[in-house]
matplotlib code that plots the C-alpha trace (Angstrom):
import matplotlib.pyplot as plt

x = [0.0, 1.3, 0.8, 1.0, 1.0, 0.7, 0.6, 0.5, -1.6, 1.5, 3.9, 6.1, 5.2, 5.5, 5.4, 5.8, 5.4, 5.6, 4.4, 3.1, 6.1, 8.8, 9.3, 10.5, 11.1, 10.0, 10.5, 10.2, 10.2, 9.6, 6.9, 6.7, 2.9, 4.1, 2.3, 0.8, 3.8, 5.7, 3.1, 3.1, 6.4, 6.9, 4.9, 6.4, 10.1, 9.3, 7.3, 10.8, 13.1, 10.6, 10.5, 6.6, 4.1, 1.3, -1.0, 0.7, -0.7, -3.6, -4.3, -4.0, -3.5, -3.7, -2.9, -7.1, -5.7, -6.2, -3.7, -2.9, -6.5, -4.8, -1.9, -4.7, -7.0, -3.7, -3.2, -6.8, -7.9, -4.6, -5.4, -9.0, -7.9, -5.4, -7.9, -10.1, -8.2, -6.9, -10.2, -8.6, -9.4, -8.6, -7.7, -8.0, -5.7, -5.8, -2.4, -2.7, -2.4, 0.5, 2.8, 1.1, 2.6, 5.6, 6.1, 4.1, 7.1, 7.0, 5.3, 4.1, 0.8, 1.2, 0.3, 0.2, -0.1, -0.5, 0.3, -3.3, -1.7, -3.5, -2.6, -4.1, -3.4, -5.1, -4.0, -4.8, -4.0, -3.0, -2.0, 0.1, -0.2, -2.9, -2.2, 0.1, -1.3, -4.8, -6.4, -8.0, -8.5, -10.1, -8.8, -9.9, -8.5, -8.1, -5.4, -2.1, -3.8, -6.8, -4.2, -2.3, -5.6, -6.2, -2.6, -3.0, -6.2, -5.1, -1.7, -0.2, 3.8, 3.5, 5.7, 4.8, 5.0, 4.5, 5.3, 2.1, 4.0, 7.6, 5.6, 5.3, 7.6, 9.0, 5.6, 4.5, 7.5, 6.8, 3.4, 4.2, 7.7, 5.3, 2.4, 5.4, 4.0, 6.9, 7.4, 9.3, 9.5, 10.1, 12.6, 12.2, 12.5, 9.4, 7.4, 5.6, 3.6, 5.9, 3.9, 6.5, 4.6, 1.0, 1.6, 2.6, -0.9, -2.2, -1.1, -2.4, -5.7, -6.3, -5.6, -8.5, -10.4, -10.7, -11.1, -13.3, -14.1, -12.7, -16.3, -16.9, -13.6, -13.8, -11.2, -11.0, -10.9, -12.1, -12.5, -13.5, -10.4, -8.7, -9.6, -13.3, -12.9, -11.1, -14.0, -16.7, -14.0, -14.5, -17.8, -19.2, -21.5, -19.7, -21.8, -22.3, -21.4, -23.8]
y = [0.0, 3.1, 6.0, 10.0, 11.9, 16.2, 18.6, 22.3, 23.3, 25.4, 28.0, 24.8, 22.1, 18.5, 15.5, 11.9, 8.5, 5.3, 2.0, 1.2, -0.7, 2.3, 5.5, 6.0, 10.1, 12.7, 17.0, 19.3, 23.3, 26.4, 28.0, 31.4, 31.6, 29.9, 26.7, 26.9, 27.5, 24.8, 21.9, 19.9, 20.5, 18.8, 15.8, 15.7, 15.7, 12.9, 10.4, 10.9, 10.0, 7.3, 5.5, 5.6, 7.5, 9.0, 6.1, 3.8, 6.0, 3.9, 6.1, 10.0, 11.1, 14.9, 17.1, 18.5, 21.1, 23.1, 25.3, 28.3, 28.6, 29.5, 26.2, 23.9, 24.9, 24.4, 21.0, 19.7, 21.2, 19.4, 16.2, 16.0, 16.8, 13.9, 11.6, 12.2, 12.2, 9.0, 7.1, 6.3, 7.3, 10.1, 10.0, 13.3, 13.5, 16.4, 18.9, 17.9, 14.0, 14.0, 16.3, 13.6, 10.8, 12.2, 11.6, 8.6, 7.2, 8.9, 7.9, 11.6, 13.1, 15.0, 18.3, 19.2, 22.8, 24.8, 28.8, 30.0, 33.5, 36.1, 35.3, 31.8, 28.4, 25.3, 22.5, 18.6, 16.0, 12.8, 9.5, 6.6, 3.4, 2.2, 2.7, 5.4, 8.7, 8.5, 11.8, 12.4, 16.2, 17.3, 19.9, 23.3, 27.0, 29.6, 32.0, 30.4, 31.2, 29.3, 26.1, 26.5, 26.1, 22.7, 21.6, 22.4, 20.6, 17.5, 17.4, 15.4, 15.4, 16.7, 17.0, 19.5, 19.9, 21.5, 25.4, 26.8, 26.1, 27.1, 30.6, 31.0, 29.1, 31.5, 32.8, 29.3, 28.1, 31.0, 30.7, 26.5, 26.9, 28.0, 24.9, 22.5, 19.7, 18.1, 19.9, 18.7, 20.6, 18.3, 19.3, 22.1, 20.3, 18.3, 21.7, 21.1, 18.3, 15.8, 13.9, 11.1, 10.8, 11.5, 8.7, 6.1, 6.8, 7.1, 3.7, 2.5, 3.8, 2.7, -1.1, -0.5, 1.4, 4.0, 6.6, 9.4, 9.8, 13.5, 15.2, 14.1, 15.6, 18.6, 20.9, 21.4, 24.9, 25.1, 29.5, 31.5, 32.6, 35.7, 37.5, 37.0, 37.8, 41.4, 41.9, 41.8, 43.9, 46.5, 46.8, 46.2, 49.3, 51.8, 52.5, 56.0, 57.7, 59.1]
z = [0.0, -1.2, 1.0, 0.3, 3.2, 3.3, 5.8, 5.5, 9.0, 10.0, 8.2, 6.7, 4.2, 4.8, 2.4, 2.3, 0.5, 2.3, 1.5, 4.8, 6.0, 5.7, 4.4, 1.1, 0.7, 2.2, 2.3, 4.7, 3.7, 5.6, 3.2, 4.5, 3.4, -0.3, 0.8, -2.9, -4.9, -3.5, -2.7, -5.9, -6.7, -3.9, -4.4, -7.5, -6.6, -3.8, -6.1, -8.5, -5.6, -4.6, -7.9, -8.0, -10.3, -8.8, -10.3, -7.9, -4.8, -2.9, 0.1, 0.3, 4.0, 4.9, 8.0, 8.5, 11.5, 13.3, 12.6, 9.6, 7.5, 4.4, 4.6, 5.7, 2.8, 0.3, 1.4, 1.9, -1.5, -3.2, -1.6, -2.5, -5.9, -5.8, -4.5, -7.1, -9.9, -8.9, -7.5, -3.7, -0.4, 1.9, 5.6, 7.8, 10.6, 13.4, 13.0, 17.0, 16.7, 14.3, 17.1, 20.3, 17.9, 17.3, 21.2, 22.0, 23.6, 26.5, 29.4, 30.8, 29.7, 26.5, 25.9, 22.0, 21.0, 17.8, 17.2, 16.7, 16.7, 18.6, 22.0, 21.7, 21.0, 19.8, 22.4, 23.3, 25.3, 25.4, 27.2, 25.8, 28.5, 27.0, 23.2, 21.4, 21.7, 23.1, 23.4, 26.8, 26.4, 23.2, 20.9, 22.1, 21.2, 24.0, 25.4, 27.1, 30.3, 29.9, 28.3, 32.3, 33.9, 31.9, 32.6, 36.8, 37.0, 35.6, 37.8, 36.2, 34.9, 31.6, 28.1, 26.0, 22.0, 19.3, 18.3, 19.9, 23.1, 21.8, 21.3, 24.5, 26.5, 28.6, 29.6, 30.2, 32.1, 34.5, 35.4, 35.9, 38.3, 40.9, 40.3, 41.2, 37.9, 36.2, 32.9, 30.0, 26.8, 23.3, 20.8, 18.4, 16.3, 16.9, 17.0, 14.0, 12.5, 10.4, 6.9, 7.6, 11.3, 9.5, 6.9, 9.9, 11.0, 7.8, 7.1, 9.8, 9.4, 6.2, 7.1, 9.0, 6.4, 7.9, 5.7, 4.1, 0.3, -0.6, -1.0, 3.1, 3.8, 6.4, 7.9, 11.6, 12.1, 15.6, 14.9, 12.6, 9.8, 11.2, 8.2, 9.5, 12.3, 11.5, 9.0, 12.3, 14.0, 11.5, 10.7, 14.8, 15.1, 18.2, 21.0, 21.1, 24.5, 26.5]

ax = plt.figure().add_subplot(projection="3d")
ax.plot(x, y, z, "-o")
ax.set_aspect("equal")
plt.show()
């Protein structure tokens, strides 16, 4: 089983091909916002240095966020295309599973954050004794503050990934010294979702078929797109002072 795996949820872009059992190429670019320019180049250049054509692909897995609106829609557009074109099926991973596996050998809860920009983050979290990377804390969005508060009331020794929390380490690390929790911090760089970790579970996934056709495909967006929300900004009638 021939796997493709894309993730553009943050400001890099992430490709892979694998055929279940081990990876065969992959690419990893910081895209400064040129998630679209470089994307199929990309897929290109890795089926080349894979051996494979794209008519050999069975399974299309993609990175469905949360994380930057204008990456995610890049990738998730390009891989419903893909899937399409080529008549196989589509797997949707959260941006926040792929950075909990990438750290599923630990044995501490893990917290996995994404930048949401703004002050906020997307974060999650998960527990590996009784599998790799179950989640035990939904995906939410809020400010750092509110992602402290779920962190003290669990209690728990913690490692934390991904760059929502990079962001804001320092900031983070203060307002934890005095809770006295056992806080580990992953590697840079695991701070941003890997395709060679989303096709592993992509893989892994489809042996179970468990997959989506592309038209049933949604994003995980979690907020509305900052440009939205600036628009409501804008145009919010002033109360006039009395």
């Amino acid at each position: 089983m021939i796997v493709l795996a894309i993730d553009t949820s943050t400001d890099a872009v992430s490709v892979a091909v694998s055929n279940s059992k081990q990876l065969l190429a992959s690419a990893h670019v910081a895209s400064d916002r040129r998630h679209a320019e470089l994307l199929v180049p990309m897929i290109k250049n890795i089926c080349e240095q894979a051996d494979i054509s794209m008519r050999e692909i069975d399974v299309v897995g993609v990175d469905v966020g949360p994380g930057l609106f204008t990456g995610m829609r890049v990738g998730i557009a390009t891989a419903k295309t893909i899937s399409q074109a080529l008549d196989v099926p589509i797997i949707g991973v959260s941006s926040l599973d792929i950075l909990a596996r990438s750290v599923a050998t630990t044995d501490r809860v893990v917290l996995a954050t994404i930048d949401a920009r703004r002050g906020e983050l997307y974060w999650a979290m998960y527990r590996n004794d009784v599998g790799p990377s179950i989640e035990v804390k939904p995906a939410t969005v809020g400010l750092v503050s509110d992602c402290i508060v779920d962190l003290v009331d669990r209690g728990q020794s913690t490692l934390i990934v991904g760059n929502g929390a990079q962001r804001y380490r320092t900031s983070m690390s203060e307002s934890l010294e005095a809770t006295g929790l056992s806080i580990e911090w992953a590697s840079e760089q695991l701070s941003q979702p890997s395709a060679t970790v989303l096709a592993i579970i992509t893989a892994e996934l489809a042996l179970h078929e468990q997959w989506q056709t592309a038209t049933e495909l949604q994003a995980v967006y979690l907020r509305a797109p900052d440009a939205e929300i600036n628009w409501q900004s804008r145009n919010q009638p002033t109360q006039a002072t009395l």
